[in-house]
FINU-246437 format. One record per residue (C-alpha): x, y, z. Coordinates in steps of 0.05 Angstrom, whole numbers, padded with zeros to 5 digits, always signed. Example, Ala and Ser with C-alpha at 12.3 -4.5 7.8 and 13.67 -1.06 7.14 Angstrom:
// FINU-246437
+00246-00090+00156/+00273-00021+00143/
// end
This chain:
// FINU-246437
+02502-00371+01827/+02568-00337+01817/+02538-00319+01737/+02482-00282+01774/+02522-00241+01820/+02569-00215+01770/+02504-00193+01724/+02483-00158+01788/+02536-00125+01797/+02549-00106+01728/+02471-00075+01726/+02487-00045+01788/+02559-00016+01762/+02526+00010+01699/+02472+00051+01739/+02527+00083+01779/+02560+00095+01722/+02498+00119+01688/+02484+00166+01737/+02546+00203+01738/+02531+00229+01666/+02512+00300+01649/+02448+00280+01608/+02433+00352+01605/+02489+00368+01555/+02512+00427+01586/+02587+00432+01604/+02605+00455+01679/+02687+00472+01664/+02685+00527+01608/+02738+00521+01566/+02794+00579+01552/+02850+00592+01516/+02915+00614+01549/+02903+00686+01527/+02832+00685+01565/+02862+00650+01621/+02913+00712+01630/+02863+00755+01622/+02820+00739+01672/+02868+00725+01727/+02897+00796+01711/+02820+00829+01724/+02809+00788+01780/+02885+00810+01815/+02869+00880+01796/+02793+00877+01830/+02828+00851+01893/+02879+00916+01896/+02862+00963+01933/+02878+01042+01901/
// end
């Protein structure tokens, strides 16, 4: 009894698991260098200033 449980928890683990995957292969979090990073946060301060 205690052999099935675990193995139905384990399937039901794996689908959680499973489902939390990205299967589309597209990233959310784009990645940037330091130099991009600075760059943007510099347009985005200036865009917020008024003149």
């Amino acid at each position: 009894m205690k052999t099935i449980l675990l193995l139905v928890s384990l399937i039901f683990a794996g689908f959680a698991i499973g489902s939390c995957t990205n299967d589309e292969g597209e990233t959310e979090f784009e990645v940037l260098t330091p130099d991009e990073e600075e760059g943007s946060v510099l347009l985005k301060s200036e865009e917020k200033v008024p003149n």
